[in-house]
BAPA-379457 format. One record per residue (C-alpha): residue number from 1; x, y, z. Coordinates in steps of 0.05 Angstrom, whole numbers. Example, Ala and Ser with C-alpha at 12.3 -4.5 7.8 and 13.67 -1.06 7.14 Angstrom:
<nodes>
node n = 1; X = 246; Y = -90; Z = 156
node n = 2; X = 273; Y = -21; Z = 143
</nodes>
This chain:
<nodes>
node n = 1; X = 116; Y = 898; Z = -374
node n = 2; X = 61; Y = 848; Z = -373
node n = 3; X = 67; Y = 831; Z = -306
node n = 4; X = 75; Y = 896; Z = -276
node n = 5; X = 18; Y = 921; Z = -322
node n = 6; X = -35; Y = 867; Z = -276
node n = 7; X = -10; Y = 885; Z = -219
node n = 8; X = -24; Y = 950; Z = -228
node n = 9; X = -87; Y = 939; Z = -250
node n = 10; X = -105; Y = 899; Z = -188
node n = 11; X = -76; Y = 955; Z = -142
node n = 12; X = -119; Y = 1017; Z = -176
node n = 13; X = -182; Y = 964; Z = -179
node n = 14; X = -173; Y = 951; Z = -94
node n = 15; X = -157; Y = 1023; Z = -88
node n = 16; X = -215; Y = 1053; Z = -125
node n = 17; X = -262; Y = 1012; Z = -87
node n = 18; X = -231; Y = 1025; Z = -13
node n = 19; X = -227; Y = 1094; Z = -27
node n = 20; X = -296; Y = 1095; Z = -60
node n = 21; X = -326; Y = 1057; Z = -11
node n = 22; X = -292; Y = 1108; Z = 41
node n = 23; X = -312; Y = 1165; Z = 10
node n = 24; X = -384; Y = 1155; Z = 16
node n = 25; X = -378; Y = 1127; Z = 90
node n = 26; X = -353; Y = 1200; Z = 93
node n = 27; X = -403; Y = 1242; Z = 60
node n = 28; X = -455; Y = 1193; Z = 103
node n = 29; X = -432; Y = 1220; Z = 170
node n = 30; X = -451; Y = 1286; Z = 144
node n = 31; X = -516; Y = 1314; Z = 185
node n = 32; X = -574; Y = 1309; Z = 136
node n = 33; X = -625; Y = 1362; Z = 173
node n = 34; X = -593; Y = 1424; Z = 129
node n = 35; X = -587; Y = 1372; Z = 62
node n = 36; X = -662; Y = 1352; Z = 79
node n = 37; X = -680; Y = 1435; Z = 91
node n = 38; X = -646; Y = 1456; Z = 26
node n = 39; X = -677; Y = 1398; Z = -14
node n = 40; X = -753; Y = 1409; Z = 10
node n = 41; X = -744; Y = 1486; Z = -4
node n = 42; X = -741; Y = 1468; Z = -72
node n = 43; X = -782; Y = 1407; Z = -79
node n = 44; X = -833; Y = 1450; Z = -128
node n = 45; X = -776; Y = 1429; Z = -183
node n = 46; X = -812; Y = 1363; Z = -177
node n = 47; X = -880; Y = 1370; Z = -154
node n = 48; X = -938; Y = 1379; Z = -200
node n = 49; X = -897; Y = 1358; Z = -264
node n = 50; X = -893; Y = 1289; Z = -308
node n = 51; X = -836; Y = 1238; Z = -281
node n = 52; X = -803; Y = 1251; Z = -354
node n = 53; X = -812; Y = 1322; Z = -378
node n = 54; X = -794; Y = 1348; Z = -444
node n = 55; X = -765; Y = 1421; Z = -445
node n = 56; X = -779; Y = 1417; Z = -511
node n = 57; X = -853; Y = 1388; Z = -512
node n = 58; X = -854; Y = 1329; Z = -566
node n = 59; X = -780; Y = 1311; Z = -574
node n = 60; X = -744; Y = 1259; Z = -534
node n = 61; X = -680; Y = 1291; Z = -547
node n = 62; X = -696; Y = 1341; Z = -498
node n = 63; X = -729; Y = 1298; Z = -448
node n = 64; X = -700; Y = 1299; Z = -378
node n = 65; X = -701; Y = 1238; Z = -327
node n = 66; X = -746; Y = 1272; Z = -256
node n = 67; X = -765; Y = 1206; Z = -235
node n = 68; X = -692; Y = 1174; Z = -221
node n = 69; X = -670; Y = 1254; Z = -190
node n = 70; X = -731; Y = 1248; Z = -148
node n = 71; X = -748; Y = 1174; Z = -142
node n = 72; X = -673; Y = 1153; Z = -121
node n = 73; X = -615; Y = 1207; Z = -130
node n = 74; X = -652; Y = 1256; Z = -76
node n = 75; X = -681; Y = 1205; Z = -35
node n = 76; X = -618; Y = 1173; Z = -29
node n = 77; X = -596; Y = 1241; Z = -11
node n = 78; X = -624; Y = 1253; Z = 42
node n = 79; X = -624; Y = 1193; Z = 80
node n = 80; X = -613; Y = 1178; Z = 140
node n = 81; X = -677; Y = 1220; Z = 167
node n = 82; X = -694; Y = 1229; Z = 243
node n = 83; X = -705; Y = 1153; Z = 267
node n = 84; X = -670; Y = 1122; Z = 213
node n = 85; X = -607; Y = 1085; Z = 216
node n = 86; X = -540; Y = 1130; Z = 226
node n = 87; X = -491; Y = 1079; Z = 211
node n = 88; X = -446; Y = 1108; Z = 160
node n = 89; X = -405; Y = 1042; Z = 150
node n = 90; X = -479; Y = 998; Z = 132
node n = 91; X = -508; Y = 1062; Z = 94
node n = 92; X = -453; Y = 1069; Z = 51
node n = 93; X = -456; Y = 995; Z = 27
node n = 94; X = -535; Y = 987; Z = 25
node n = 95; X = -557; Y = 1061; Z = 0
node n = 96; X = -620; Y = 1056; Z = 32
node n = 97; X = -677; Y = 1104; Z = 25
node n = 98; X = -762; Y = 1103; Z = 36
node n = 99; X = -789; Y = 1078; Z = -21
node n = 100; X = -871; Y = 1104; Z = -18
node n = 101; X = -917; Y = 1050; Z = -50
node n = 102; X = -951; Y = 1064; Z = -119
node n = 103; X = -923; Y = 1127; Z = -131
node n = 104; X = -864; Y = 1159; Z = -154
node n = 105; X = -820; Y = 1222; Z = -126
node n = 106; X = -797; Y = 1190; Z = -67
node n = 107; X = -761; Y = 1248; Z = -44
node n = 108; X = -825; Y = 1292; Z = -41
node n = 109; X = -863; Y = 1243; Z = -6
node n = 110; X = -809; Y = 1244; Z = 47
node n = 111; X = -806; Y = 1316; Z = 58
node n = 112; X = -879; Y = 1326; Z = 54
node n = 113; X = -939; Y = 1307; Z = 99
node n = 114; X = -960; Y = 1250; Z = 59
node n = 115; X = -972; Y = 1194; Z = 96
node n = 116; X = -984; Y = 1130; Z = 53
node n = 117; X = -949; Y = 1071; Z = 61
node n = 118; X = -866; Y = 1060; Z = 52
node n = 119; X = -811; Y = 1020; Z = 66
node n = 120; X = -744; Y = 1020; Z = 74
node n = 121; X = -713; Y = 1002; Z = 7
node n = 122; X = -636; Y = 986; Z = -1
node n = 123; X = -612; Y = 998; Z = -75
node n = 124; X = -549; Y = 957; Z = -70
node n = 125; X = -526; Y = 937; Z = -131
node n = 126; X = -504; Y = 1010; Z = -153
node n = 127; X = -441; Y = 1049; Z = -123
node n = 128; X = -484; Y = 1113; Z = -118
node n = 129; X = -409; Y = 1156; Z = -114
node n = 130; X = -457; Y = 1217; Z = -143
node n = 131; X = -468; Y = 1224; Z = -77
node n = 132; X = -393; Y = 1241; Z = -64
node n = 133; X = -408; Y = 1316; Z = -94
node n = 134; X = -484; Y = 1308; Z = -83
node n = 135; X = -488; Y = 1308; Z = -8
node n = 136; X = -433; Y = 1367; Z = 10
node n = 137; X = -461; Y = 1408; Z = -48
node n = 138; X = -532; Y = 1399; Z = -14
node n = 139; X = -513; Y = 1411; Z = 50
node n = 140; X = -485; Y = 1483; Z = 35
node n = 141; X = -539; Y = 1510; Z = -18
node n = 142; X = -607; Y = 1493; Z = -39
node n = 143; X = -629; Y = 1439; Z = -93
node n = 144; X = -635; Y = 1489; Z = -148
node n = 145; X = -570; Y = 1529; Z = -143
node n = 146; X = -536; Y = 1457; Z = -140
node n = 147; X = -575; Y = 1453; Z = -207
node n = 148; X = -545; Y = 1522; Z = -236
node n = 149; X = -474; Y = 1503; Z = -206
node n = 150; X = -474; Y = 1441; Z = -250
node n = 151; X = -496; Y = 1480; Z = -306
node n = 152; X = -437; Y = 1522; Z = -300
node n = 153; X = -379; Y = 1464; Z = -282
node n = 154; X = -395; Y = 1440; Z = -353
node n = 155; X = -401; Y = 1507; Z = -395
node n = 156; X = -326; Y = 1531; Z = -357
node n = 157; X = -300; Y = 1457; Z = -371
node n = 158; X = -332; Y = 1462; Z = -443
node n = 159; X = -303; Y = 1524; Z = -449
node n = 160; X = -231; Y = 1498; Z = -433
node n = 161; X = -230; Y = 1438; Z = -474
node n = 162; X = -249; Y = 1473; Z = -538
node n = 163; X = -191; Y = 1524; Z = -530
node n = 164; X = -147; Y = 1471; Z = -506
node n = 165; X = -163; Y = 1422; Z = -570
node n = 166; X = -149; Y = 1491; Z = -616
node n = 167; X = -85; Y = 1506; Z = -583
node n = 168; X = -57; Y = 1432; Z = -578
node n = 169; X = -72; Y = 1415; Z = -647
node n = 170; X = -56; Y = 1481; Z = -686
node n = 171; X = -127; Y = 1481; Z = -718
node n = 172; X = -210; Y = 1476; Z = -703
node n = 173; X = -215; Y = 1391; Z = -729
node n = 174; X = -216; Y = 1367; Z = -660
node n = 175; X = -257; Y = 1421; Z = -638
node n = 176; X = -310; Y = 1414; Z = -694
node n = 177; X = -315; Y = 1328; Z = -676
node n = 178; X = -319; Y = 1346; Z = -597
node n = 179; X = -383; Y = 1398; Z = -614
node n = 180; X = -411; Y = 1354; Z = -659
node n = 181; X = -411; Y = 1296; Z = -598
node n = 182; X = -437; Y = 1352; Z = -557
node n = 183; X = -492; Y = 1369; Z = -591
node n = 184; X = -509; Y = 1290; Z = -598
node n = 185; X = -503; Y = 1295; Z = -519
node n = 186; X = -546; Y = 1356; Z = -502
node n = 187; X = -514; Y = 1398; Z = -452
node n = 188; X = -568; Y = 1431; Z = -440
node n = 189; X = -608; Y = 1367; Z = -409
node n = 190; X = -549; Y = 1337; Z = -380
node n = 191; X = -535; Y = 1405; Z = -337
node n = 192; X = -611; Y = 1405; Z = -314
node n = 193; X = -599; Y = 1325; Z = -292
node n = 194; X = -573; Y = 1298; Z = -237
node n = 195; X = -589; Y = 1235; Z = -268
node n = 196; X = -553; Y = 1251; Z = -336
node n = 197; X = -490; Y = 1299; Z = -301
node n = 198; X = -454; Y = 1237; Z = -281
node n = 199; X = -431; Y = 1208; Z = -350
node n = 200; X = -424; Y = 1281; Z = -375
node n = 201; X = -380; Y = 1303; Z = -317
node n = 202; X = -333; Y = 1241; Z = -319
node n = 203; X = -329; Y = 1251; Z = -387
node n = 204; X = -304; Y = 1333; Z = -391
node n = 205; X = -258; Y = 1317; Z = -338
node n = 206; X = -233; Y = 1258; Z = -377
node n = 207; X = -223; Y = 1305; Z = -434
node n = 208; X = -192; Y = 1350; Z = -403
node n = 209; X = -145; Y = 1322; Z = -369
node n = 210; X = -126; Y = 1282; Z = -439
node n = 211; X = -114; Y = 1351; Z = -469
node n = 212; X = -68; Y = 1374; Z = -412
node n = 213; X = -26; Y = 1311; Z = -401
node n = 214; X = -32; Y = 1268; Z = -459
node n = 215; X = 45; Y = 1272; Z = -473
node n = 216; X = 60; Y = 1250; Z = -406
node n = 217; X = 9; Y = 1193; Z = -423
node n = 218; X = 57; Y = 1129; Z = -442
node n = 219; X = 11; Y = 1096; Z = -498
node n = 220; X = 31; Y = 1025; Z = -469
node n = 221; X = 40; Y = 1040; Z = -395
node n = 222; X = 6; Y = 1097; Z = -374
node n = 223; X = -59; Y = 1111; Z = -426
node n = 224; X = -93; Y = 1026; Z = -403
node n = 225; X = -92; Y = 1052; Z = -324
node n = 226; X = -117; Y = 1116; Z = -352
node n = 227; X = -182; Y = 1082; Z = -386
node n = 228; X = -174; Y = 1034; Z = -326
node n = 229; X = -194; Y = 1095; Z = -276
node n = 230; X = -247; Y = 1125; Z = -322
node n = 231; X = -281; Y = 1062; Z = -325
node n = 232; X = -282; Y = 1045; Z = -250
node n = 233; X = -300; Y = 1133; Z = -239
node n = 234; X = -352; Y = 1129; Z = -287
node n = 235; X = -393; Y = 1052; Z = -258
node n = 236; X = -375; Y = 1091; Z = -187
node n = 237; X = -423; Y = 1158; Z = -204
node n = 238; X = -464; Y = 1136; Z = -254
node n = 239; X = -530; Y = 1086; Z = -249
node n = 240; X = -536; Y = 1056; Z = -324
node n = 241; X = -549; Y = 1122; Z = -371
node n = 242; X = -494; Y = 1118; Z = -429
node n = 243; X = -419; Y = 1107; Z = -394
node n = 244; X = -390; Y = 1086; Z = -465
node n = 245; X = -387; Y = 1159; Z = -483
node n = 246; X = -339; Y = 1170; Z = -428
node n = 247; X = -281; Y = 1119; Z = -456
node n = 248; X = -290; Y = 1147; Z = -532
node n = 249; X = -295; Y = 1221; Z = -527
node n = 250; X = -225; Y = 1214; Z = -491
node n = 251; X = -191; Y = 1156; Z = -530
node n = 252; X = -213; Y = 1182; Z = -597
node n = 253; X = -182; Y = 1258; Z = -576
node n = 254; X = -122; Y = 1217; Z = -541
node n = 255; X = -115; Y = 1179; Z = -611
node n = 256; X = -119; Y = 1249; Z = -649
node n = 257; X = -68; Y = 1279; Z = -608
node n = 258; X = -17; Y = 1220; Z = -610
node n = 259; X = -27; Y = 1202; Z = -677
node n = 260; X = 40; Y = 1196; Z = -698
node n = 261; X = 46; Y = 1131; Z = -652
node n = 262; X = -35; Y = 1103; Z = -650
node n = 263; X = -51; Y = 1114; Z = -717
node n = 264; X = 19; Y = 1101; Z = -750
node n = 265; X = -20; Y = 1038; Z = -795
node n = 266; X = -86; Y = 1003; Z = -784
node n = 267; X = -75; Y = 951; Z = -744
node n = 268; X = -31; Y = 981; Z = -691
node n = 269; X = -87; Y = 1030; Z = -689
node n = 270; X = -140; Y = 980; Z = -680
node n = 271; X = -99; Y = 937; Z = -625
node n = 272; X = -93; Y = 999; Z = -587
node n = 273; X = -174; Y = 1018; Z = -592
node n = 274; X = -180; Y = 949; Z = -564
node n = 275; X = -138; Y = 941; Z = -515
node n = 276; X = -156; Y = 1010; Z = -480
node n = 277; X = -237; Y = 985; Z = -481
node n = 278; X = -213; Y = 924; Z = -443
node n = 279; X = -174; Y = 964; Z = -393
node n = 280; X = -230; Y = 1012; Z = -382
node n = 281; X = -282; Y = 947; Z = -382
node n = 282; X = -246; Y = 909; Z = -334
node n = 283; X = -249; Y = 976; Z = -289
node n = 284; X = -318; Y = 988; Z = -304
node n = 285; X = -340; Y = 918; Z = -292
node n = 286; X = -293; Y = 897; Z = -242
node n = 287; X = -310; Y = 967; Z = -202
node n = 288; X = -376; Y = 945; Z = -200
node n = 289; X = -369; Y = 868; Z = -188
node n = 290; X = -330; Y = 889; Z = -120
node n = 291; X = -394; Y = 928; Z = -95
node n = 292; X = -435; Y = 875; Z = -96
node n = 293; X = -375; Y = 834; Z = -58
node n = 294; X = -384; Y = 897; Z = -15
node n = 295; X = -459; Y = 894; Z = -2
node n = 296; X = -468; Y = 820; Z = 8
node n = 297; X = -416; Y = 825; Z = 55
node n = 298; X = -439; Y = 888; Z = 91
node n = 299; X = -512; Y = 865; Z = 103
node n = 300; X = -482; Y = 796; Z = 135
node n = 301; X = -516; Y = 760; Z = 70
node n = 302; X = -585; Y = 785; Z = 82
node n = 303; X = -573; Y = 825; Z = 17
node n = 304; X = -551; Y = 781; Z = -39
node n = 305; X = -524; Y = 837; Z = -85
node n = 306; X = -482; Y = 784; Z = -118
node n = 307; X = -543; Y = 749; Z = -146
node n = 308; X = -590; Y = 802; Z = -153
node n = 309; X = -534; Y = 845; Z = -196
node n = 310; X = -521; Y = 782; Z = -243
node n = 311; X = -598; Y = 775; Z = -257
node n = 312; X = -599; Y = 845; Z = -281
node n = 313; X = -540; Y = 823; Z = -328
node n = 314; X = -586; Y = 770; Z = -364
node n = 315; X = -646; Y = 822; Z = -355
node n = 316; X = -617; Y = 882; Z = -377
node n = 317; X = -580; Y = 841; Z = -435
node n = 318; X = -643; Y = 829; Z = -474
node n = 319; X = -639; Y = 747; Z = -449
node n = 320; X = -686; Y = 742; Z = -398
node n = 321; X = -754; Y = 751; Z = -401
node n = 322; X = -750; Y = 810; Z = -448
node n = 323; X = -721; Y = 801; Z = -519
node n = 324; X = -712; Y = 854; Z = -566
node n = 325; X = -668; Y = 854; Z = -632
node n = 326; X = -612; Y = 891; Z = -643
node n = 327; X = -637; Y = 923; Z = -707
node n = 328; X = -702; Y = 947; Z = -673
node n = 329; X = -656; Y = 982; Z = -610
node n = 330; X = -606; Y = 1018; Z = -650
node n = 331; X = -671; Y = 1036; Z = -688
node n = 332; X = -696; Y = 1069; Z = -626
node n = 333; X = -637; Y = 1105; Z = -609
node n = 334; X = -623; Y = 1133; Z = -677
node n = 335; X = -698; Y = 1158; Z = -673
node n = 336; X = -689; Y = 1199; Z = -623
node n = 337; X = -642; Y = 1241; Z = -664
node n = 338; X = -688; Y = 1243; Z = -726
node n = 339; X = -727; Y = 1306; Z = -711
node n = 340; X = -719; Y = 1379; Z = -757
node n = 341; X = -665; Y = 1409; Z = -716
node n = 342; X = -614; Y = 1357; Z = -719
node n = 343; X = -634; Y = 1335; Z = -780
node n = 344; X = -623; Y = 1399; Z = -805
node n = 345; X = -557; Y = 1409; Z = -770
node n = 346; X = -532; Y = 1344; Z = -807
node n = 347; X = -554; Y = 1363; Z = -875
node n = 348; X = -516; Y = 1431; Z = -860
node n = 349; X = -456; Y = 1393; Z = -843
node n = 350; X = -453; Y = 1344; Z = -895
node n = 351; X = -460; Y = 1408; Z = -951
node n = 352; X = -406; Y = 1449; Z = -914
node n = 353; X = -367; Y = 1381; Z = -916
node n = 354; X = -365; Y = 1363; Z = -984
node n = 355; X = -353; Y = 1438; Z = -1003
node n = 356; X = -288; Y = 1433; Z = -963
node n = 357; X = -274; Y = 1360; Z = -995
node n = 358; X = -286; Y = 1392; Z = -1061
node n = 359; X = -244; Y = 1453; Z = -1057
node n = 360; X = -183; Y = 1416; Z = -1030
node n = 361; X = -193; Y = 1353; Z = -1076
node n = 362; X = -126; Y = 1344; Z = -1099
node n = 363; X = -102; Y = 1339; Z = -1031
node n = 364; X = -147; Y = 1281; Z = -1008
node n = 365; X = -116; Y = 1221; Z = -998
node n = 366; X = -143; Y = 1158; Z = -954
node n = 367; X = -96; Y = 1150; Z = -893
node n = 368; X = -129; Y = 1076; Z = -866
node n = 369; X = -78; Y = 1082; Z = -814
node n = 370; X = -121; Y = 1134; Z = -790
node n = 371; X = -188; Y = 1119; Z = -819
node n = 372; X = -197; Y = 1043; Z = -805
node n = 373; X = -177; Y = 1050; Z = -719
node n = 374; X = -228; Y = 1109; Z = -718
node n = 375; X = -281; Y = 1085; Z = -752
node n = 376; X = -275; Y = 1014; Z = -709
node n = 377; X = -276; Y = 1054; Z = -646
node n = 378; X = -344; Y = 1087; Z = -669
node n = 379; X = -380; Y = 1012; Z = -679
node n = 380; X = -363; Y = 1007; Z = -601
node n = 381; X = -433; Y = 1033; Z = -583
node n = 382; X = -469; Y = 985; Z = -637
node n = 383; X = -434; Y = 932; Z = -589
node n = 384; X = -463; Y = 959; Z = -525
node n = 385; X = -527; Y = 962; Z = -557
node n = 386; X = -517; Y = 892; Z = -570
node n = 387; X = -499; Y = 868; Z = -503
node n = 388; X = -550; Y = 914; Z = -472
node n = 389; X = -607; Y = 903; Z = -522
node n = 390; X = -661; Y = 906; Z = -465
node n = 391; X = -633; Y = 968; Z = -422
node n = 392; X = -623; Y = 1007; Z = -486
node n = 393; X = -689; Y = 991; Z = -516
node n = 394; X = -727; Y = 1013; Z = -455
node n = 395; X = -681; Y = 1074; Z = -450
node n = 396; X = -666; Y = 1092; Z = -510
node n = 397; X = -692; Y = 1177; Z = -494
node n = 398; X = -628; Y = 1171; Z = -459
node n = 399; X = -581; Y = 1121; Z = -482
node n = 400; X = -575; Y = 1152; Z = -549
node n = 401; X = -526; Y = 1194; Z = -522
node n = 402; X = -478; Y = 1131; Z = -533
node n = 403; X = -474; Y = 1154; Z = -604
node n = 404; X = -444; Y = 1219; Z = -591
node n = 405; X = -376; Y = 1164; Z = -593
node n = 406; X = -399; Y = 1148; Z = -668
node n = 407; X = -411; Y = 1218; Z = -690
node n = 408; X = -347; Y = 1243; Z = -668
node n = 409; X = -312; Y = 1186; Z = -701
node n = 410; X = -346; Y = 1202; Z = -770
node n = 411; X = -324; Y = 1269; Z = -767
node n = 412; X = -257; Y = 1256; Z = -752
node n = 413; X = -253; Y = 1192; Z = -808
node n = 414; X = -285; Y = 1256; Z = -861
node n = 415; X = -225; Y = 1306; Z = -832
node n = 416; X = -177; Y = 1253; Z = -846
node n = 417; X = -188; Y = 1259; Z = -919
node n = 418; X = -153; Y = 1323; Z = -923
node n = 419; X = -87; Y = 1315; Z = -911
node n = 420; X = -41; Y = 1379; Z = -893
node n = 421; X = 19; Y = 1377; Z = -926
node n = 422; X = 48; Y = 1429; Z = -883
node n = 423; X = 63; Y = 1379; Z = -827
</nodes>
């Protein structure tokens, strides 16, 4: 099973990327004159406003990321312009766009009569797959209404996965530890963001898909090429915001829902945690790795995406020139959740909590077969944080979001208490 396990591994890694890589030779050949019409007529989304605005003035919980939509996403977007290269194959690999020197907003700059100085800028190292949906979405309606169809993908998908985690399970637990995650996530932002949609998107479809097929999920053959594809989806769409979200919000609802063979005793539970982050890390790194192969390769060498992505390992890792300590980041991104609201919303919980705990005392009992495997899988973002000290330092208004994982977990360790003896 071993063998046959790696070698599928190898095949849905080579896969992903030839069919990734297709894909957005594909959306390239699409004319941009209509994407780069429907963009400027609603460039006053960007114009005139900070690069980071808060829709909620004062709380980075609520702030939104306009300088990667407008600096990269967009820009990326609608390249190629008149006069620029139309070579699908090369613009698929090097996702270049004009970057305009000493200022931001890229794409407003381009679609606008400014004139200062740019040049052609090729941001390899990513995948940029956002552009899959981006780029045909743009091309048949304007910026903004790609904006409100977003918003309404992830209520309709929300929507669905709350009634499907009621009806699967027989009660509200799962439901209650998925809006709890939720609310760590802010929908609200990450339906106004291009730059935060990717993780969230992956993620609900993840989840739902979990809650229609996880029977049909074999825990040892099936559920590691299942992370395995999440991982290389999510490195594919996303740019760096908070992909851990997107392997525990479907392995801890995956573990719920097949508890009877995950979270039979502790350490089966805790093998299988582990061994489905490997699976999704080996996609999620080795997706990534094989666009660099890509890019060096495409560009004849002249890009080295091989080097330049392994120095923003050691950079973004907190061991180059930056050092920060792990205390102080996971500071930073709990901080972000310590305003009145949540705050509030917590306290609430904990009261309505230990009122339930209380009233069915004589039926708690501590199930570590359940408790211990969920509780490890919710340290998982205190290791990213770890290994990505710098990035999530620096980012930490939107790499909180990682701890959605950790609240969810903490809920469902608290539901465990109370067992059911009905089933």
């Amino acid at each position: 099973m071993a063998k046959t396990l790696i070698k599928r591994t190898i095949l849905t890694l080579l896969m992903g990327t030839v069919l990734g890589y297709l894909a957005l030779v594909a959306v390239y050949a699409i004319p941009t004159g209509r994407i780069r019409e429907n963009v400027k007529n609603s460039l006053g989304q960007y114009e005139g406003v900070s690069t980071n605005p808060e829709w909620s003035v004062g709380y980075q919980y609520t702030m939104l990321d306009d300088y990667t939509d407008a600096t990269f996403i967009l820009a990326n977007a609608i390249y190629p312009g008149e006069g620029d290269g139309g070579n699908p194959f090369e613009n698929a690999a090097l996702v270049p766009h004009h970057d305009y020197v000493g200022v931001n907003n890229d794409v407003v700059m381009e679609l606008t009569d400014y004139d200062g100085e740019s040049f052609l800028f090729n941001y390899v190292r990513y995948w940029h797959g956002y552009l899959v949906p981006l780029k045909p979405l743009l091309f048949l309606m304007s910026l903004n209404s790609v904006r409100i169809f977003n918003f309404i993908f992830q209520l309709v998908m929300i929507g669905l996965i709350f009634q499907l985690a009621a009806l699967k399970t027989g009660n509200i637990k799962l439901g209650v530890a998925l809006a709890c995650a939720l609310a760590v996530l802010n929908p609200v932002s990450c339906a106004m963001n291009f730059q935060y949609a990717a993780v969230m998107n992956v993620t609900l479809i993840a989840l739902l898909f979990v809650l229609l097929r996880y029977e049909k999920l074999d825990i040892k053959k099936d559920a590691p090429i299942f992370f395995l594809i999440i991982g290389i989806v999510v490195v594919y769409t996303d740019f760096l915001t908070y992909p851990i979200v997107s392997f525990l919000m479907p392995l801890l609802t995956y573990m719920i829902l097949r508890k009877k063979d995950l979270l039979a005793n502790a350490k089966e539970g805790i093998l299988a945690v582990i061994t489905y982050l490997a699976f999704w890390g080996v996609g999620y790194v080795g997706m990534w790795g094989l666009k660099w192969v890509i890019g060096t390769v495409i560009s004849g060498g002249k890009e080295n995406a091989l080097a330049e992505g392994l120095g923003q390992v050691v950079y973004r890792s907190g061991n180059g020139e930056v050092h920060y300590g792990f205390f102080a980041t996971v500071l930073a991104n709990f901080k972000v959740l310590f305003i009145v609201p949540v705050l509030a919303a917590i306290l609430v919980g904990i009261i309505v909590a230990a009122v339930i705990l209380y009233r069915n005392r004589k039926k708690i009992k501590i199930n570590t077969g359940v408790l211990l495997p969920v509780l490890f899988a919710g340290m998982i973002p205190f290791m990213w944080y770890f290994g990505a000290r710098e990035h999530s330092m620096d980012h930490a208004y939107f790499t909180f979001r990682n701890l959605a994982g950790t609240v969810m977990a903490c809920v469902i360790a608290v539901e465990s208490l109370v067992v059911d003896e009905n089933k």
